[in-house]
C-alpha positions in Angstrom: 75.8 102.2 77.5 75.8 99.6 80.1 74.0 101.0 83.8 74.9 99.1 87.2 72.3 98.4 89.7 71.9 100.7 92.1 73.8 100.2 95.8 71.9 98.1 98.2 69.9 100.9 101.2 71.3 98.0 103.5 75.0 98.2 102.2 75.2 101.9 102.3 74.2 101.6 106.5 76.8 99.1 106.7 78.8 101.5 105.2 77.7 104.1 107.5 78.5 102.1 110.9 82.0 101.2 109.8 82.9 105.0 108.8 83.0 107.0 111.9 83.9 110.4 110.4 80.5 111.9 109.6 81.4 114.1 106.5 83.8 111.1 105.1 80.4 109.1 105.3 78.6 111.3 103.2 81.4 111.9 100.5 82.4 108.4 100.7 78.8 107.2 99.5 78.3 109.7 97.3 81.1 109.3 95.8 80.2 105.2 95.4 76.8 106.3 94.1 78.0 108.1 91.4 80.1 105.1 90.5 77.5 102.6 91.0 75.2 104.9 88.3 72.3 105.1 90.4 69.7 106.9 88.5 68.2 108.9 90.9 71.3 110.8 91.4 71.6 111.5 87.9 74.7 109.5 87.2 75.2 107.1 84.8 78.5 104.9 84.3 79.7 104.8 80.7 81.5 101.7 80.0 83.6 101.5 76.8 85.3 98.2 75.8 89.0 99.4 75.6 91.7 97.7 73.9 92.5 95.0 76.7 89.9 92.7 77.3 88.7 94.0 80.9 85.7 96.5 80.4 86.9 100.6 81.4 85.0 102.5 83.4 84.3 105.9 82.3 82.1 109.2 84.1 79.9 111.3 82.9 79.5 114.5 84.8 76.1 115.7 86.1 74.7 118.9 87.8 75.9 118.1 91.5 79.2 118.8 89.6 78.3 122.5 88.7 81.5 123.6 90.8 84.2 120.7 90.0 87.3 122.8 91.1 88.6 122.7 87.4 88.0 123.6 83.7 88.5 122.2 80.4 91.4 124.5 80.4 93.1 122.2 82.8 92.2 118.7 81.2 95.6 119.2 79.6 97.3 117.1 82.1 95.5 113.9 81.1 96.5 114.2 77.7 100.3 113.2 78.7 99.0 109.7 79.2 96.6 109.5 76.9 99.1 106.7 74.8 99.5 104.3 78.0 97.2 101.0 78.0 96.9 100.1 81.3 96.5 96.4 82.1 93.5 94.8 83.8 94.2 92.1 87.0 91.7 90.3 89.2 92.1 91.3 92.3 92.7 95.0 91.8 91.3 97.8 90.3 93.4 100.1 87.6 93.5 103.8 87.1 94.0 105.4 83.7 97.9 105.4 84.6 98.3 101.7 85.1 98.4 102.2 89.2 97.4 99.2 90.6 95.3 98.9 94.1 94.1 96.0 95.5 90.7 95.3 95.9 90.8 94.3 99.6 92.7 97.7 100.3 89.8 99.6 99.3 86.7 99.6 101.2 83.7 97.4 100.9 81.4 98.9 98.3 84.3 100.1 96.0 85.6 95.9 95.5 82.5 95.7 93.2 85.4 97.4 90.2 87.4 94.2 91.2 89.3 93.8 87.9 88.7 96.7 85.9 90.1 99.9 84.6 89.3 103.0 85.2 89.1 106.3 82.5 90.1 109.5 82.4 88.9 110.4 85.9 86.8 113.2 84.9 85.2 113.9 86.6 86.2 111.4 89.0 87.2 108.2 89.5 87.8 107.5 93.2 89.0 110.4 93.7 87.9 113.7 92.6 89.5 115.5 89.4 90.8 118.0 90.6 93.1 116.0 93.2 94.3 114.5 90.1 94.8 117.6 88.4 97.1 118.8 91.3 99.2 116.0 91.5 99.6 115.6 87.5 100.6 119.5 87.3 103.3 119.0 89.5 104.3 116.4 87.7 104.5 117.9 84.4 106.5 120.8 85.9 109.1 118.6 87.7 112.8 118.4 86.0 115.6 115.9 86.1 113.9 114.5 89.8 110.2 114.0 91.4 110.2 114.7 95.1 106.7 114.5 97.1 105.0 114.0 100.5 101.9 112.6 101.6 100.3 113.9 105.0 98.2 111.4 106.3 98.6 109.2 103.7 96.3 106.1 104.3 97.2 103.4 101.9 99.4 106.2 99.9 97.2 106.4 96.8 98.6 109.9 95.9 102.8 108.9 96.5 102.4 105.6 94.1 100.3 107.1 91.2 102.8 110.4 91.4 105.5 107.6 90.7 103.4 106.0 88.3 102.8 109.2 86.5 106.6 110.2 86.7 107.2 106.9 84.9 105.7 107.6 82.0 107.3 110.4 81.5 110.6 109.2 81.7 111.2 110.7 85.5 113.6 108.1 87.6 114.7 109.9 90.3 111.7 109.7 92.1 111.6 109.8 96.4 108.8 109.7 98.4 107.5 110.3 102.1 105.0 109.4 103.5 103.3 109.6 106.8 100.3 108.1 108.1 99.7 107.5 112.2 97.6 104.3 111.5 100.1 101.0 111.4 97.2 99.0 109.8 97.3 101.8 107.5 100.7 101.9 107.5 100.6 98.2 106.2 98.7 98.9 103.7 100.5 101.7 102.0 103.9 99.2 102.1 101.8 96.7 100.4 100.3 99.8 98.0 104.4 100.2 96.8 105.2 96.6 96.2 102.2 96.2 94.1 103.1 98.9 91.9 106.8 98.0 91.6 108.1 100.5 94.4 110.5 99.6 97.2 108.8 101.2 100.1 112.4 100.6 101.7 114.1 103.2 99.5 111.6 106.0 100.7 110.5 106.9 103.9 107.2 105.9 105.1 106.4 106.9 108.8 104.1 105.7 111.6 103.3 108.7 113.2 101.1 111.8 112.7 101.9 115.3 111.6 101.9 118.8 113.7 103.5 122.0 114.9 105.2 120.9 117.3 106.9 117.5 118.3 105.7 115.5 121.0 103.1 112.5 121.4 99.0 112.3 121.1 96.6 109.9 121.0 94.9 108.3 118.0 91.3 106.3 117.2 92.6 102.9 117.2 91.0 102.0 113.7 90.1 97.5 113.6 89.3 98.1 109.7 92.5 100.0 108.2 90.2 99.6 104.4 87.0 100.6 105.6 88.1 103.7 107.9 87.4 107.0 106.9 90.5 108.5 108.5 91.3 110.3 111.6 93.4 112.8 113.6 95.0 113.5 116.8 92.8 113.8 120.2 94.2 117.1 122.1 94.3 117.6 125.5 92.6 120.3 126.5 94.3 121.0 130.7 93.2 117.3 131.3 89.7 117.0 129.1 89.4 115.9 125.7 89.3 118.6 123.4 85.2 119.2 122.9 86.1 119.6 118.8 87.6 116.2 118.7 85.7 114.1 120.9 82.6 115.5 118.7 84.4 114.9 115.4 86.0 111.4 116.4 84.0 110.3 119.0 85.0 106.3 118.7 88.9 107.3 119.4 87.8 109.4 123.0 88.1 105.7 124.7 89.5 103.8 122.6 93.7 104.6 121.4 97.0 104.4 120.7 99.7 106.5 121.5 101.9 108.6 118.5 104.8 109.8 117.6 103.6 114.2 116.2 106.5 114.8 113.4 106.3 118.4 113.1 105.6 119.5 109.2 108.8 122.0 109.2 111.5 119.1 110.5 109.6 116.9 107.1 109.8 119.6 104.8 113.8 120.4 105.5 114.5 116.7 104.9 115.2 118.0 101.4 116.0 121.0 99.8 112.7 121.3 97.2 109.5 119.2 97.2 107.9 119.0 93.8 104.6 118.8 95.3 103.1 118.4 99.5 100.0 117.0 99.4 97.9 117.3 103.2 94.8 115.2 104.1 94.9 115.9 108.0 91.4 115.5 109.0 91.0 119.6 109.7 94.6 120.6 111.5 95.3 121.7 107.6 95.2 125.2 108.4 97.2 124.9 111.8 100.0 123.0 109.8 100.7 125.4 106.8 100.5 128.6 109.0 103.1 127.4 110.8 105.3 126.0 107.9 104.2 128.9 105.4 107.4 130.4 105.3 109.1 126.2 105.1 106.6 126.4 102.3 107.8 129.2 100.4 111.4 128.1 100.3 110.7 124.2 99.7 107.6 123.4 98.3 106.4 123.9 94.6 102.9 122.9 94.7 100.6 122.0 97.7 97.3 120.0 97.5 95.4 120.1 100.3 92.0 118.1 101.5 89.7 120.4 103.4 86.6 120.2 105.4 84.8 123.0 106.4 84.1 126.1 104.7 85.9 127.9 107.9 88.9 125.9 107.1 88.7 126.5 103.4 88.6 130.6 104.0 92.0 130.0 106.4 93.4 128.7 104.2 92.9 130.7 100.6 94.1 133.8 103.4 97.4 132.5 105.0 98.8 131.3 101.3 97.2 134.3 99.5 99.7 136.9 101.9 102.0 134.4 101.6 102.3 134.9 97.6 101.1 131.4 96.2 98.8 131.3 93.2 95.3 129.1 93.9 95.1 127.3 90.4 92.1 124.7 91.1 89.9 125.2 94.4 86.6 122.8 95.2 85.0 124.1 98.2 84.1 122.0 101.3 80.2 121.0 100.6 78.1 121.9 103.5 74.4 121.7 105.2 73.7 124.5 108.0 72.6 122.3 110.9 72.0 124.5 114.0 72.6 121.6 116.0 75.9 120.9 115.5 78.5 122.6 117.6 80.7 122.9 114.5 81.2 123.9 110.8 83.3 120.6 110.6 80.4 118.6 111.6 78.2 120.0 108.7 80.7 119.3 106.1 79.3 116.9 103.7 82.3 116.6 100.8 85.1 117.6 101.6 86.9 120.2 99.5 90.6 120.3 97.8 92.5 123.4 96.9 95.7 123.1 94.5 98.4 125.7 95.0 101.4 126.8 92.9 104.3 128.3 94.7 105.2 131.2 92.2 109.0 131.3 93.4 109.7 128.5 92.2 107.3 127.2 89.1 106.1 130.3 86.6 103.7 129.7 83.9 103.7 129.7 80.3 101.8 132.8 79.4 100.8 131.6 76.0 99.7 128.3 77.1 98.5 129.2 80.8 100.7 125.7 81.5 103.1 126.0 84.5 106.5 125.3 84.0 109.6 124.9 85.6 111.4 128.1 86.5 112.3 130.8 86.7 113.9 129.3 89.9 114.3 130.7 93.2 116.0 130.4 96.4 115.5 133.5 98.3 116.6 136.6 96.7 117.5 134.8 94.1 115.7 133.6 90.4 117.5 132.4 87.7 116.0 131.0 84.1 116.4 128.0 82.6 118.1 129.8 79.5 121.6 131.6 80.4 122.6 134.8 80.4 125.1 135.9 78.0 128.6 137.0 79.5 130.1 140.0 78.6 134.2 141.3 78.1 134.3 142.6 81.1 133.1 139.5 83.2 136.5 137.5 81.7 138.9 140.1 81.9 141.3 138.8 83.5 140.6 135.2 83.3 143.7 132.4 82.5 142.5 129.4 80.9 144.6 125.9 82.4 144.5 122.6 80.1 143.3 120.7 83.1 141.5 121.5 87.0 144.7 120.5 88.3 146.6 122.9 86.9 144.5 125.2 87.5 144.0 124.9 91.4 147.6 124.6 91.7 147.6 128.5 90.9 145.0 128.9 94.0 146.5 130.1 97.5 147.9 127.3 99.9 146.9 126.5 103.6 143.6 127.8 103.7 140.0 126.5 104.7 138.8 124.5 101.5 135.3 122.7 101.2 134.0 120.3 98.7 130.8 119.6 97.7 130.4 116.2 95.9 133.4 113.9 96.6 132.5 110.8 95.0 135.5 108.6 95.8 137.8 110.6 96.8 139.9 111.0 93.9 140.4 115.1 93.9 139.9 115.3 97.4 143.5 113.8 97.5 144.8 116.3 95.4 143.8 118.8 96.7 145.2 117.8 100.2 148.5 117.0 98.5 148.7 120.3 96.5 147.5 123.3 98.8 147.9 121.6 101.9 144.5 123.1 103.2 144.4 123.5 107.4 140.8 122.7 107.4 139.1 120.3 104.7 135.3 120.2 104.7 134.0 117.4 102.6 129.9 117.6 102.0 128.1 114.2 100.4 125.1 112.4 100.6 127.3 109.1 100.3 124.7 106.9 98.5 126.9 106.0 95.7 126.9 102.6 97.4 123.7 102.3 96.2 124.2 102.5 92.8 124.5 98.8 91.7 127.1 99.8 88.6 129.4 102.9 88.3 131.9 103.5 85.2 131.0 99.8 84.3 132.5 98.6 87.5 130.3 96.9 90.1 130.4 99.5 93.1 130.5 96.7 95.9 134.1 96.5 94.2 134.5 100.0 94.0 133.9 100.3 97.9 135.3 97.3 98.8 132.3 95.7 100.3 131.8 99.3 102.4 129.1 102.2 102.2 130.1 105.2 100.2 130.3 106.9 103.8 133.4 104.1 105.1 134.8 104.1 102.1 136.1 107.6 101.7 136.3 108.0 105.9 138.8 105.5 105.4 141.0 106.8 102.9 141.5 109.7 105.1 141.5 108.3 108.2 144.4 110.1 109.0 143.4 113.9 108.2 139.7 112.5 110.3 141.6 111.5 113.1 144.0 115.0 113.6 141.0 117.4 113.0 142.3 118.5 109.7 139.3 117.2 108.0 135.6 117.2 108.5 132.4 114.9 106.7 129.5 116.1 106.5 126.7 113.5 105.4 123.1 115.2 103.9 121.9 117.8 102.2 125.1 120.2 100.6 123.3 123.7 101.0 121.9 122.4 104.4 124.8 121.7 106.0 127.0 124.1 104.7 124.7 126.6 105.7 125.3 125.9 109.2 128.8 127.2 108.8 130.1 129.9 109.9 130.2 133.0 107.5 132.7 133.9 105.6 134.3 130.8 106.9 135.9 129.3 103.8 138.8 130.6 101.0 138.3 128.2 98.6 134.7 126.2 98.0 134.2 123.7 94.9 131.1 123.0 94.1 130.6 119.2 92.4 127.2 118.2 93.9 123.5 118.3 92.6 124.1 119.2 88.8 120.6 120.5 88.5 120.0 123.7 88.5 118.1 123.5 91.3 120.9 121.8 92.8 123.2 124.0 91.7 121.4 127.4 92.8 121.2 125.9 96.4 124.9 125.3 97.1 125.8 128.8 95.0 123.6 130.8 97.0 124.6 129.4 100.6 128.6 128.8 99.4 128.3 133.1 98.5 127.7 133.7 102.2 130.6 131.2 103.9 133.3 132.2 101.2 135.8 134.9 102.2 135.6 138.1 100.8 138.7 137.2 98.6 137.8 133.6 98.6 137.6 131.6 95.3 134.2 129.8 93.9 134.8 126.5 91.6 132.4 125.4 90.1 132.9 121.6 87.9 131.7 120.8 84.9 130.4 124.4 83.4 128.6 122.7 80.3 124.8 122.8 79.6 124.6 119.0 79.9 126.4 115.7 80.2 126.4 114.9 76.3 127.0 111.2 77.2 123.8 110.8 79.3 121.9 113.5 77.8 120.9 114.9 81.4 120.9 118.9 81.3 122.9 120.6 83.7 122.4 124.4 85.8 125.8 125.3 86.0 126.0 128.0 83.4 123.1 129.4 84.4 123.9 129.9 88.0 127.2 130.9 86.9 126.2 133.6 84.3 123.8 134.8 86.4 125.8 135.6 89.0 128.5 137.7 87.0 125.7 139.4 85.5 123.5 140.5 88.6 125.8 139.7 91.4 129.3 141.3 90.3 131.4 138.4 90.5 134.0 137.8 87.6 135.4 134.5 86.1 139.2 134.1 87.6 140.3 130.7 85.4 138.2 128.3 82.7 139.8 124.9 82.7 139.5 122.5 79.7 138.5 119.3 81.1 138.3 115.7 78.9 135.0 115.7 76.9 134.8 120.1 77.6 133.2 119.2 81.4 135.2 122.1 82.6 136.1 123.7 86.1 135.1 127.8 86.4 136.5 129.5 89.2 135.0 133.0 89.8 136.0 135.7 92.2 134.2 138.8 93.7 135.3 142.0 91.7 137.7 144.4 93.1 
């Protein structure tokens, strides 16, 4: 057992005068006492000699800790790394995942763990456990993909070790956003990614700060991006400062920078599902997800959410409670009454976190009490992970076709066809060429550019030097230019849905094979198919047996012969069994 000396009483006013939030001041140095094992408070540092030959840190709980926000029933979570060896370098410090920050990013007292690793953070490391415990069950419960945002994000501490974690358990399809209003901030969350091996160019992070509605504000203009506590928009109240913010952030009343507000909806439909929103918005927590509950309910698995007054706290646990989300892990906002002060915000000591599991769209294991992935839901609609079993009656009258283009040739001509997932074009032509549609919808995200090798051959060949996008627009620059075909660049299920309904007679489906994916463009392709309209689905096989990535086409498919009436129309053997399923709506 090895015990630090205790932080200097001048440092911690230094500290003090550099953080202007009041309650961040308290949690901050508390939160450096306990790592600093000053003995009055209890705390003592344990530190073990590891494997590499920096020294880890490790913490010992104590009784200020009565309520942590989690049990030994969720420790689980570590356990999933407890095989990785992170790797000590001077000039950062190392969590138990290997994430890497650099010293001078952190603020003043906490450079003292310059070039050393952390523990299991329990219960804490920097941050509290159970902010770790949020962000490492949505991990666990993401599939194929890892999806997250950070809301007011700082140096994005939460985005990088969510990638970090994803990595070690073999996640690669990883994309992050991130918003933070601070550029110096900003700067350091860019700087946060490189260090850790991320492109911060391949995800989005945003200058700006978050709201309900878009516009501009004004915000503290921060000289010390490490040492600042954090901050939030100054409202106008009809031409005065807004009395709770010019008591809360009192430096930023004079002294600020004009914003860009992104509202938290427009964020949240930049994708279809979120495996985890995590909000640190200096007390607009509440404001945000009552506006975006119902956003929430449809895109978000898990939220984590900083709060800091009990008031806030109680708002919150109400608007998500009506809305049907399960509160796993709550640590309430730690408070001294203080009749002088105008506000519960402004007696906030530590702040609080809450961890919440969206129910529609991550169940849990009942025999473990772990959450899991599925059953999964989009709407009215939840579908397992395991398929349903087909009966006689849902393949009737099916034909079976050696090949999809043998099959489609039995569909009707001149109609309205859409596809979802074009690659390079390939059946797109066919299909032009053998039911000479009038209208030809084509739906991609056209990043395939991006994608350094495809099929063993080096895509800047493949697309001539071109984006995925100019490539295919100019192999049909004809059927463009006369109206007779459409591209639509995003989101599948997104766009389509903007469609009108029961606007389509044929729509193949070849996009997100997840079922996830899958599920989304089923449930919106349903409503914009004719009544008599045909449903294709590619590649009805549990997996792709060459890359061993699972698939949700059967699934989605079963499911909706058994619970939604339709019936399968053809089954065509493809090469390798990746076969096309074309269903129709019973008579």
């Amino acid at each position: 057992m090895n015990q630090r000396s205790s932080i200097p009483t001048k440092a911690l006013r230094y500290a003090k005068r550099l953080i202007y939030l009041p309650h961040t001041a308290t949690e901050t140095l508390e939160r450096l006492r306990r790592l600093d094992a000053v003995p009055a408070g209890g705390h003592t540092a344990e530190v073990i000699p590891p494997s590499t030959p920096a020294l880890e840190v490790k913490f010992v709980p104590t009784s200020g800790e009565i309520y942590a926000g989690y049990t030994a029933a969720d420790l689980w979570v570590f356990d999933l790394f407890k095989d990785v060896r992170p790797v000590p370098k001077p000039g950062f410090v190392t969590d138990f995942l290997g994430t890497r920050t650099r010293t001078t990013s952190l603020w003043n007292i906490a450079r003292q763990f310059d070039g050393q690793v952390f523990g299991r953070p329990v219960p804490h490391d920097l941050f509290e456990a159970v902010e770790w415990i949020g962000l490492l069950k949505a991990v666990a419960s993401a599939r194929n993909g890892f999806a997250m945002m950070e809301l007011g994000a700082g140096w994005g501490p939460w985005l990088v070790a969510g990638a970090v974690a994803c990595s070690h358990l073999g996640i690669k399809d990883i994309n992050l956003l991130g918003v933070e209003a601070d550029p110096g901030r900003l700067e350091l969350m860019r700087q946060h990614f490189i260090d850790n091996n991320l492109d911060p160019d391949a995800h989005s992070l945003l200058r700006a700060a978050v709201g309900t509605q878009a516009g501009h504000a004004r915000w503290p203009r921060i000289s010390d991006a490490a040492n600042a506590g954090g901050g939030r928009p100054i409202r106008d109240n009809n031409g005065e400062v807004n009395k709770d913010d010019a008591d809360y952030i009192p430096h930023a009343v004079d002294d600020y920078i004009d914003v860009d507000i992104l509202p938290l909806r427009d964020l949240l439909t930049r994708r279809p599902v979120w495996d985890l929103v995590h909000i640190d918005v200096q007390g607009w927590e509440a404001e945000l997800v009552s506006n975006a509950v119902e956003t929430l309910n449809e895109r978000a698995k898990w939220l984590v959410i900083g709060t800091h007054s009990r008031l806030l706290d109680g708002v919150l646990i109400g608007t998500l409670h009506r809305a049907g989300w399960v509160l796993e892990n709550e640590k309430p906002t730690r408070f001294t009454f203080d009749a002088g002060k105008d506000s519960l915000e402004l007696m906030a000591e530590v702040d609080g976190a809450q961890i919440w599991r969206n129910p529609r769209l991550v169940s849990v294991d009942q025999s473990s009490s772990r959450p899991k992935s599925g059953p999964v839901s989009n709407g009215s609609i939840h579908i397992s992970n395991d398929p349903l079993s087909l009966v006689q009656e849902h393949v009737e009258k099916a034909r079976i076709f050696a090949t999809r283009e043998d099959a489609l040739a039995t569909l009707p001509r001149g109609g309205k066809f859409a596809e979802i997932g074009v690659a390079f074009g390939d059946f797109s032509e066919h299909v032009l060429r053998t039911l000479e549609p009038t209208r030809f919808d084509a739906f991609d995200i056209f990043r395939l550019h991006e994608v350094e090798t495809i099929w063993g051959r080096p895509s800047v060949e493949t697309f001539r030097g071109q984006t995925h996008r100019q490539f295919y627009e100019g192999r049909f620059a004809g059927e463009v230019a006369s109206g007779r075909m459409r591209i639509f660049e995003g989101d599948s299920s997104h766009l389509m849905a903007q469609q009108r309904d029961e606007f389509y007679d044929i729509i193949y489906i070849d996009g997100d094979h997840t079922l996830e994916g899958v599920l989304r463009d089923a449930e919106v392709a349903a409503r914009k198919l004719s009544k008599d309209g045909y449903l294709v689905f590619n590649d009805y096989i549990m997996a792709d047996h060459a890359s061993n990535s699972p698939y949700g086409i059967v699934q989605v498919v079963n499911w909706l012969c058994a619970n939604m009436g339709w019936r399968v129309h053809y089954l065509a053997l493809q090469r390798m069994l990746f076969c096309d399923i074309c269903l129709v709506r019973s008579e």
